[in-house]
N, C-alpha and C positions, 0 to 999 in steps of 0.2 A: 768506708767513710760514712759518718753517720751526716746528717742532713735536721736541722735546728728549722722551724718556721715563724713567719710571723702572721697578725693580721692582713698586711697588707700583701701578701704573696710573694716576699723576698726569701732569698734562703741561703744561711752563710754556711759552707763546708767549715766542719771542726775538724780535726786531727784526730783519730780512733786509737783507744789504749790497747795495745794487745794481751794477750795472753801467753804463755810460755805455748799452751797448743798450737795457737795463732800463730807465731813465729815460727813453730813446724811448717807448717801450713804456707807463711808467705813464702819462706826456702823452695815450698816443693814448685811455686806458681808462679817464681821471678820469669821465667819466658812464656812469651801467650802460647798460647797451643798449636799447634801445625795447620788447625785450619784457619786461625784468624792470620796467619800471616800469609795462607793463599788467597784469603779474604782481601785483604789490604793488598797484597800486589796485583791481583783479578781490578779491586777498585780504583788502583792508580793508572792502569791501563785503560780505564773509562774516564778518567781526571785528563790522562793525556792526549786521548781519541777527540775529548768533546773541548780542552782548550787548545790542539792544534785547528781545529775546525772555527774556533771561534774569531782567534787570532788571523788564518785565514781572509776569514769572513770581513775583519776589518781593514784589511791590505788590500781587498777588492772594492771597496768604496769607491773610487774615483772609476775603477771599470765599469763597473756598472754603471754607474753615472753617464757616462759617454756612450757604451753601447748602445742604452735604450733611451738618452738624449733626453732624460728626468732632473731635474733640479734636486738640490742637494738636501731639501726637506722633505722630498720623494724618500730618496735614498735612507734618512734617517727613520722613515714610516719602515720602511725597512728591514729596516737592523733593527726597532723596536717591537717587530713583530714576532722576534724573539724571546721578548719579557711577555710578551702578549699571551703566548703559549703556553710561557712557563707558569703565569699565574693563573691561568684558569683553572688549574690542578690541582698548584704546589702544596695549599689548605687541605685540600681531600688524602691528595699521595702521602702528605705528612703524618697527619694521624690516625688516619685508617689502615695505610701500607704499615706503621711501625708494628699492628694487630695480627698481622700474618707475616709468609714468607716473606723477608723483606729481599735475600739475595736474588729471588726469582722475579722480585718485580722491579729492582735495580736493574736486572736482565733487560727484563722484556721496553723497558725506557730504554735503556740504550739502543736496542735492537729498533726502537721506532726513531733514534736519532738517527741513524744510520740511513733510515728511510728517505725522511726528511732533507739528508746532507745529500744524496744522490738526488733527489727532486729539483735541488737548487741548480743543477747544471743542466736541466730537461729544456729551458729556453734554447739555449745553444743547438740543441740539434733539429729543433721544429723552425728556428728562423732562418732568413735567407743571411747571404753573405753580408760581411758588414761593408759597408758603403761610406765612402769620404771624400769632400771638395779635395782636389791636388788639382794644380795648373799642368803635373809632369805626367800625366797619362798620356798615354797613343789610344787617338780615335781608332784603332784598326785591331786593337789586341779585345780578345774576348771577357777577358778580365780587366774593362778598365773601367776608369771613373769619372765620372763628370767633370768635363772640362772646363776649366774657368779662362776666361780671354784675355789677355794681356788687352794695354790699352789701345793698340791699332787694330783688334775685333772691333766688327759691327756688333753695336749695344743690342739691335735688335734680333741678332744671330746668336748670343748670348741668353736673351728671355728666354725663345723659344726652347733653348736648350734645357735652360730650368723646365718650366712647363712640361716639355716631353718626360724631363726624368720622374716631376709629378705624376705624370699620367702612369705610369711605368710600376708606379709605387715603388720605387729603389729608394725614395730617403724618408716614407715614411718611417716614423716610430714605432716599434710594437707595443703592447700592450701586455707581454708576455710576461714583462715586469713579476706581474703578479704570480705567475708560478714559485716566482725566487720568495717572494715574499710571504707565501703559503707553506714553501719547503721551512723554511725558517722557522715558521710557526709551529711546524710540527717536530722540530729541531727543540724548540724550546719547551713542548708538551714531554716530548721522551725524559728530558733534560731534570726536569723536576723532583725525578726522585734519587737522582745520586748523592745529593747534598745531604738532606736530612738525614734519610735512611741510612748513606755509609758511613757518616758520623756519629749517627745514635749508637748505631751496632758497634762500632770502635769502643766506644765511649761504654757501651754495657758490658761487653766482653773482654776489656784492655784491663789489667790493673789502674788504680787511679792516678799512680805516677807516672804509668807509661802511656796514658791517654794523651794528654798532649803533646807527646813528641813522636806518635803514629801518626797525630793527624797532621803536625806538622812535615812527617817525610810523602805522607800522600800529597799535601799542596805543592811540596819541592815537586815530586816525581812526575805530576800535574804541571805547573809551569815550566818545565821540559818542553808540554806541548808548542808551545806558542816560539818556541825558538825555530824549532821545525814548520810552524805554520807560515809565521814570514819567509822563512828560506824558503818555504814553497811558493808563496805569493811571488817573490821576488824573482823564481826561476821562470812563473808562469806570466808574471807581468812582461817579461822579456823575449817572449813566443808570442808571432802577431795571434789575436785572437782566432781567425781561420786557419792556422797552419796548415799545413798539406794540401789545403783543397785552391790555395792560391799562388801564379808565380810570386814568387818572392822579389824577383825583378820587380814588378811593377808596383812592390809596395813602397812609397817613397816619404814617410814620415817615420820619426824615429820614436822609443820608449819617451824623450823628452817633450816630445809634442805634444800640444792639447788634444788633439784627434785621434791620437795611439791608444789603442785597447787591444790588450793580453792575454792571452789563453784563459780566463775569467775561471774558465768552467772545468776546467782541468782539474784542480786542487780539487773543487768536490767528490770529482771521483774518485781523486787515490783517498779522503780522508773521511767519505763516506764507505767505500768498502773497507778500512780499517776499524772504522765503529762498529760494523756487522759482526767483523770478527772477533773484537774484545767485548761484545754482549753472550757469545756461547758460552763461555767456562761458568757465567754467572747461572745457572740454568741447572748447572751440577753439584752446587755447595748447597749445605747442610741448613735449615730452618735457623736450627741453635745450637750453640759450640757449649766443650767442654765448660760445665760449673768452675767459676773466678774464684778461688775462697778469701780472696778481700772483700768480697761484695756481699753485703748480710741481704738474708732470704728474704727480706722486706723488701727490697728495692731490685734484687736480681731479676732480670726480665726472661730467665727460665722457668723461673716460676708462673709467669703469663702464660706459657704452653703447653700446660700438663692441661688447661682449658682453654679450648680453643672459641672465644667468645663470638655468636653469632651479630650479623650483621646492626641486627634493632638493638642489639646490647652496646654495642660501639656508639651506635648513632644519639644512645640516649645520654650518654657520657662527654659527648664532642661538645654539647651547647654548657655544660658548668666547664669542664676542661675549660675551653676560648674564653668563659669569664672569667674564670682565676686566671688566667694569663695577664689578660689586658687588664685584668685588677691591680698589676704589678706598678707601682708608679714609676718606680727605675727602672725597668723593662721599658716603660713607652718613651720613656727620656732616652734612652739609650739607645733607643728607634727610631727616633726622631733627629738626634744626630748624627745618626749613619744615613737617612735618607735625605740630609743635605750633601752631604760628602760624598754619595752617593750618582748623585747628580754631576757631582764634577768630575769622578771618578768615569762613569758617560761620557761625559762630552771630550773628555782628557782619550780615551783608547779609542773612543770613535772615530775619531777626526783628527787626530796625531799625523796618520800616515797624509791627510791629506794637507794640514799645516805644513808640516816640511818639504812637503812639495811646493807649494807655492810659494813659502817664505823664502827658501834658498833656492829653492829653480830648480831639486835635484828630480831623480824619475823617480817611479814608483818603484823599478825594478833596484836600484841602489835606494830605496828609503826601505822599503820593505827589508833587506839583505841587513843593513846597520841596524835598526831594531830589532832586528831577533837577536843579532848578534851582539850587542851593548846592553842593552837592556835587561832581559829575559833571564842571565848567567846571575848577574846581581839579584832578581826578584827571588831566584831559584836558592839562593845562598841565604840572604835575607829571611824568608820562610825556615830555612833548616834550622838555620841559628837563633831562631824564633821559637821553634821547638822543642832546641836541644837548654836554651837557654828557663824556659818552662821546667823541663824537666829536672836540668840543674839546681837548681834554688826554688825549686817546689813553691811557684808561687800562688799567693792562691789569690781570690778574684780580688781583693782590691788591688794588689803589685800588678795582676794582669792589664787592670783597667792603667793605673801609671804607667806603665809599660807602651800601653797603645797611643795611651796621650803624649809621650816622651817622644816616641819614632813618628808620627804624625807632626808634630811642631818642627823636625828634624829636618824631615821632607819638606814641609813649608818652604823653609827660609831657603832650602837649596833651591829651589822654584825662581826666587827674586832676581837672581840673576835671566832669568830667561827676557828679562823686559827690553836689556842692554844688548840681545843677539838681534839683531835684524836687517833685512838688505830691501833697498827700495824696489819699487816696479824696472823693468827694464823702459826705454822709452819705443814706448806707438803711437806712430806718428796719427793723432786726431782723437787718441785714448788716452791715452796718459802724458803725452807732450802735444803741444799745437805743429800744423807746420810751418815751414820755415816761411816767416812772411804774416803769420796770423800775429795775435797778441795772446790770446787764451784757448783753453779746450771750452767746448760749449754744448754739453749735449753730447758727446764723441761725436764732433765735426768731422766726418770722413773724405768727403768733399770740398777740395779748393782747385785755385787756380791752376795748378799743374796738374789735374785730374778732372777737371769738371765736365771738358768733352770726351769722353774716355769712355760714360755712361757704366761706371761701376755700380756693380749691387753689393748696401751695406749688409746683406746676409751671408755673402762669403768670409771666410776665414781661411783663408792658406798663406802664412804670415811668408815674408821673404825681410832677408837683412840689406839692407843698402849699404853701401862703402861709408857712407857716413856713420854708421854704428847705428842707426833707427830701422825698427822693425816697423814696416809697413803691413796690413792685414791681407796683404795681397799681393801680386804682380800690378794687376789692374792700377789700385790704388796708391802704388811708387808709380804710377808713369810710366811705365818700363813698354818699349815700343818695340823691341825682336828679342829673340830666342837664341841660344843656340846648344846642341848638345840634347840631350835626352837624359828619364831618367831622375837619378840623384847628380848626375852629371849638367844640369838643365844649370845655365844662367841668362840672366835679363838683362837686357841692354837698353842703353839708348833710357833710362829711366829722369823723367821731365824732375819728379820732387824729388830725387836724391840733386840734379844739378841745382837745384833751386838752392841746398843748401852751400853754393859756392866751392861744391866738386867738380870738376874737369869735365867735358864730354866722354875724357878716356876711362875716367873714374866714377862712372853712377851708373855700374851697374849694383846688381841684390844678384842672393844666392836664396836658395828656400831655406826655410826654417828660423827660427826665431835669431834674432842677436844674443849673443851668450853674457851672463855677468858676472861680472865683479869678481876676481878672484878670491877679496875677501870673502865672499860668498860661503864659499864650499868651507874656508876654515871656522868660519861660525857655526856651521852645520856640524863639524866633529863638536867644537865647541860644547854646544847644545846637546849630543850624543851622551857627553860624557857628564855634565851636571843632570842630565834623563836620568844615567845610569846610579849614580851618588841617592838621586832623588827617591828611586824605586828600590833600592838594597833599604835605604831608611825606613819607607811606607811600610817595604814588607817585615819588618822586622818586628810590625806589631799585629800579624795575620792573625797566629796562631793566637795570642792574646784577644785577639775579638769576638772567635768564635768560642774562644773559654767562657769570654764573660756570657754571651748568649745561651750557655748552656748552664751555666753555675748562678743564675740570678732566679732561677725558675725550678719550681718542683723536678724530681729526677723521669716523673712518670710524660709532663712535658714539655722533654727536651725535643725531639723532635719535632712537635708544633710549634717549641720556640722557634727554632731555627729556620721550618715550615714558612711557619707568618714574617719573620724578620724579612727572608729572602724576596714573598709574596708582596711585600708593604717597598722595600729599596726597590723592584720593578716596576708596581704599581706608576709609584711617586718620584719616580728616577729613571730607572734605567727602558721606560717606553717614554716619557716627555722629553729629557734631556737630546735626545739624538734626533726629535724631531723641530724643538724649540730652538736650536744651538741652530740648527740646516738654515733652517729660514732666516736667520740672522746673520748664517754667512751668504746667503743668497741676496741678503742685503750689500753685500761688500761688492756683488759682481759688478765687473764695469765694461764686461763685454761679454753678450751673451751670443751661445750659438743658435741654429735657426734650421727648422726643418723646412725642408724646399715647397711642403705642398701648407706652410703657413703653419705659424707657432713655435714656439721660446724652447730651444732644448737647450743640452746643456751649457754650460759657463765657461768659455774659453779664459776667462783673465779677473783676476780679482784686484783689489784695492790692497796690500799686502801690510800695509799700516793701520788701518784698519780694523783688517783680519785678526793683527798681533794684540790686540790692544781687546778686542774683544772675546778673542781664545781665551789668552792670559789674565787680561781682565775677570772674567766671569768666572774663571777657577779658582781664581784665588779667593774672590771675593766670597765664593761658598764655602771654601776652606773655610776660612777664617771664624761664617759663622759657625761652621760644624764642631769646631774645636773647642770651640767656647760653650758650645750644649755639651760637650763630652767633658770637659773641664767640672762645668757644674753638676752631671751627671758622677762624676766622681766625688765630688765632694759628698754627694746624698749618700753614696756607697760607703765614704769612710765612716759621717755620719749610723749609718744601721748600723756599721761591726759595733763602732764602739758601745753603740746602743745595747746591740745582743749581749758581748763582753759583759758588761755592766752586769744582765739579766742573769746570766750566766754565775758568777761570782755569788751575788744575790739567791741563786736558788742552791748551792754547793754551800752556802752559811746556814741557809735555811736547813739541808741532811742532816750538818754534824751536828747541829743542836736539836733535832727531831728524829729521836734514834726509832722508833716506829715507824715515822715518812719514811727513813732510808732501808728498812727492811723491806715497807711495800715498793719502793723503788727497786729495787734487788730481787 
């Protein structure tokens, strides 16, 4: 392929004439060599280590949340302390790494994600047991939990209780938080060089027609990960977070519960000892593979290593390199609207698993299980036929940029429907409904007349359902004056605000745990599953076309910085704000927060769920829209230059034949 420039730093691939040798030549070279394809499946086993971990990592959101009893723009600090990592590097790893062994420092990244992924589970074993209000403990069992008093407790037998579990430190919060949030960081340090580096080297070493449909079977072979990553999430959301070390008797809230948190920490370790392992083999591949003889010795990057250029020589090359990049004006337009899309693409994998949770009521351990499993299959397909479709009709960057703009608008409109899925709050009585006898909620009035001597504290949370179908936040706060049973076996009787609603004396008792809803519910939730899935076969069917254009707009010597900076600039400006801007905005929605005993707001037992919906869907779309529209006109500048160069082109081929000297020294 030969490669045409302009002033401004664009550069359109022409089509190469061959030669009758030539043609010998591409016969001998139609399959890559035996080590680029242990290259690439070495690389896809790094694609699929670091996006099962990531996927993971975003099905454990709400656990974490609740463990360490953090608000949800905690959490998003978080999960952005991943881009955090990955940018401090991604510039240096990019075009300095592409000057040396790249497999061995592909390696050595992985090998420190691995590190990073085992770190994130180190909370887990330095902190005490997890700790949670239930009414159903036994004072007498050595594993139990602070008891919350029905309403015939003395109020004042009840403080003291709190107070003592104060002194005790059993509900303070940790602080540990931060180890998860440092392993992360250095999760996104290793992370840095997979991207560039084992797409450059595809892209140096591949024939030019088989380059985009190698990179597109590593992004398939890659989004594998993330199918296995939920199914882990989902196995380990459903294992209370202490396993073994507690009876299981005594635990008495379920995966549905707001206070249920799940083996968190498990997943990191089976998919941080899996990273350790898929970074050895990289450790034993070769610098540089067999000579491509499609790829002329001007642009071959074997030729970079018969001299191995020292480090002041790199360094002095890196500051014009970075300005012929960013001289590129469709380079930065083309950047500019992937770091809006960017942004939604963020808030959209961050906080999915934890939308669906709230919106339909489902658990984490069935929301995690359906998105690997609906989702994931389509991305995975989508990507292939994204590659294979490249390969097929050899398109070259302006068809790739329509292409991405086509399956992008695609996804959009399948999106619009998400607006029509929605299910209301369930009703709590003094949260989301009055009680019976008030006029309005006020402040979440938890206190009225069937509770008022009763002396509840609005800091508990241990919801129970009353025969009238209303979720009280409490035993205490239904009125409920005896017990009977133990356990998950435990009901409440004798309950003053369920009679209030004009239920029987026989009829007002509660059972624990919330009231269940709407049967519509759960079928809105497949519903949504399946335009997800519609949604993400479209998105990905313009993958492979994105990272074409990223690579084909820019000199051949800076592809890897392109892709470098691109990656650097969507984190920067995306993928660290989005997850912490979006948190605080659902942290706006909460309407019942939970409460650490020795004082201060932990996590968010119950959100505004209309709300929620309006400003998820809302604010994705709305950044779609603008994103499309800079890639829209971003495309037009593209068609613009070809036909531009075309023109130039034609123009200097009239100028040869009639300047039969020009075309001698041309020749």
């Amino acid at each position: 392929m030969t490669v045409e420039g302009s002033p401004d730093g664009f550069f359109v691939p022409r089509p190469m004439k061959y030669s009758d040798s030539n043609k010998q030549k591409t016969s001998q070279a139609k399959c890559c060599s035996p080590s680029l394809k242990i290259f690439i499946g070495v690389l896809a086993l790094c694609y699929f280590s670091k996006s099962l971990t990531g996927a993971y990592t975003k099905s454990t959101i709400t656990q974490i949340e609740r463990r360490f009893e953090i608000p949800s723009s905690t959490v998003g600090i978080i999960d952005g302390s991943f881009e955090m990592g990955n940018l401090l590097v991604i510039i240096v790893v990019s075009y300095f790494g592409a000057k040396f062994h790249r497999p061995k420092i592909i390696g050595a990244g992985v090998l420190l994600m691995g590190i990073g992924t085992l770190l994130m589970a180190l909370p887990h074993f330095i902190m005490d047991r997890y700790k949670y209000d239930t009414a159903a403990a036994h004072t007498n069992d050595a594993d139990n939990f602070t008891l919350i008093s029905t309403c015939s407790s003395d109020p004042q037998t009840t403080v003291q209780q709190l107070v003592s579990g104060c002194q005790k430190g059993e509900e303070e919060s940790s602080p540990t938080w931060v180890i998860v949030l440092l392993g992360n960081n250095i999760r996104g340090i290793g992370e840095a060089s997979i991207g560039p580096l084992g797409m450059s080297f595809i892209d140096d070493y591949a024939l030019p027609e088989n380059s985009a449909f190698y990179i597109g079977c590593l992004h398939t072979l890659g989004v594998i990960g993330p199918i296995f990553g939920y199914t882990l999430g989902s196995l380990c959301a459903s294992l209370y977070v202490d396993i073994g070390l507690v009876n299981q008797e005594t635990i008495t809230i379920t995966p549905q519960d707001s206070r249920w948190v799940g083996a968190w920490w498990l997943g990191y370790v089976v998919s941080g000892l899996l990273t350790l392992l898929a970074a050895l083999p990289l450790w034993f591949l070769p610098r540089a593979l067999p000579e491509n003889h499609q790829t002329s010795e001007q642009d071959h990057p074997s030729n970079q290593h018969k001299h191995t250029p020292s480090i002041t020589e790199i360094a002095k090359d890196f500051g014009p390199s970075l300005k012929c990049l960013l001289s590129n004006k469709i380079y930065l337009l083309f950047l500019v609207s992937n770091v809006v899309a960017f942004n939604a693409v963020a808030i959209f994998l961050t906080y999915t698993p934890k939308y669906l949770e709230q919106q339909f009521g489902q658990s984490a351990t069935k929301t995690n299980f359906f998105i690997g499993l609906t989702s994931i299959p389509p991305l995975a397909l989508g990507m292939f036929l994204s590659g294979w479709i490249m390969k097929r009709f050899k398109l070259d960057l302006l068809g790739s940029a329509r292409v991405s703009f086509f399956t992008a608008i695609s996804a959009l409109f399948l999106t619009i429907p998400y607006f029509a899925l929605s299910c209301e709050n369930i009703d709590v009585a003094g949260v989301t409904v009055p009680y019976q006898g008030s006029v309005e909620v006020i402040n979440s009035d938890l206190l009225t007349s069937c509770n008022a001597g009763c002396g509840c504290s609005d800091f508990q949370w241990d919801p129970v359902c009353g025969q009238n179908g209303v979720t009280y936040i409490s035993p205490c706060h239904a009125g409920c004056n005896s017990t009977r049973g133990t356990g998950w076996n435990m009901t409440f009787h004798n309950c003053t605000c369920v009679q209030s609603w004009g239920m029987s004396p026989g009829n007002s008792s509660a059972v624990l745990g919330q009231c269940s809803r709407e049967s519509s519910c759960t079928t809105m939730f497949y519903i949504y599953l399946a335009l997800q899935s519609l949604a993400f076969f479209a998105y990905a069917m313009g993958t492979v076309p994105f990272f074409i254009i990223s690579l084909r707009i820019v000199d051949p010597e800076l592809k890897s910085l392109s892709v470098g900076m691109l990656l650097l600039v969507l984190r920067v400006l995306g993928g660290i704000p989005a997850p912490i801007y979006f948190g605080a905005l659902i942290d706006s929605t909460c309407v019942k927060w939970g409460h650490k005993k020795c004082g201060g707001r932990g996590a968010c037992r119950m959100y505004n769920t209309e709300t929620f919906r309006f400003l998820f869907l809302g604010l994705i779309t709305c950044l779609q829209v603008l994103s499309y529209t800079l890639l829209w006109v971003t495309i037009t500048q593209i068609t613009r230059k070809v036909q531009s160069d075309k023109q130039v082109s034609k123009d200097i081929e009239l100028q040869e034949l009639h300047d039969p000297e020009k075309q001698k020294i041309l020749k």
